[in-house]
C-alpha positions in Angstrom: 0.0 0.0 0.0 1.0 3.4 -0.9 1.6 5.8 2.2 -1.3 8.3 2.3 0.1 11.9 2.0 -1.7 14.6 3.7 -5.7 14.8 4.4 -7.5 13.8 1.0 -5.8 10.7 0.4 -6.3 9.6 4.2 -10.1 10.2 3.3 -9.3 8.3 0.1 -7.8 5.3 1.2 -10.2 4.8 4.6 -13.0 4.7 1.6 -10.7 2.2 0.1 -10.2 0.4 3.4 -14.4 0.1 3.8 -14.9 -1.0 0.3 -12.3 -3.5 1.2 -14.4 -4.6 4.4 -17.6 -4.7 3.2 -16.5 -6.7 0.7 -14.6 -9.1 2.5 -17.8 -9.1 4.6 -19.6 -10.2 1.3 -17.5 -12.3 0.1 -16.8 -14.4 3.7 -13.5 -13.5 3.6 -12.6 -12.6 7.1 -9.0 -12.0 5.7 -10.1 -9.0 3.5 -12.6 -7.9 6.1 -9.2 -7.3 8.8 -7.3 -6.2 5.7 -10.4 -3.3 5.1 -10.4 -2.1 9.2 -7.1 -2.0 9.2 -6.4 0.6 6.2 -9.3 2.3 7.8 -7.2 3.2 10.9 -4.0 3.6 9.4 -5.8 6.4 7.4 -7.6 7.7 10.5 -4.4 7.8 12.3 -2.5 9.4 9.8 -5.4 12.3 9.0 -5.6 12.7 13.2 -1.7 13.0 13.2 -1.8 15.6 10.1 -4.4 17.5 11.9 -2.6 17.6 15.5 0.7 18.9 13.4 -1.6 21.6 11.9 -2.7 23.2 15.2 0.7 22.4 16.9 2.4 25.1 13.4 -0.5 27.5 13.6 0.3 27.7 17.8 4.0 28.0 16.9 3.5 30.4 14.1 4.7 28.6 11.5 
């Protein structure tokens, strides 16, 4: 996987990451399902971490 750079591609790849899921869910694939949720909160993590860094400049003045 591709590391998600900055806000819109952690909103594009937690969509990818529930397509994934739900259709692992689908499918049975339980694999696919884990494999969904787990891009999901990669990119969750990553948007929450480019957020944080956003306030943290605009406090600084940066």
């Amino acid at each position: 996987m591709a590391k998600a750079k900055g806000k819109g591609n952690a909103k594009v790849h937690q969509i990818r990451g529930k397509m994934k899921e739900t259709l692992g869910k689908a499918l049975g694939d339980s694999s696919m399902q884990q494999a969904g949720r787990g891009e999901q909160l990669r990119a969750k993590a990553h948007e929450m971490t480019e957020k944080a860094t956003g306030h943290l400049r605009k406090r600084s003045g940066h």
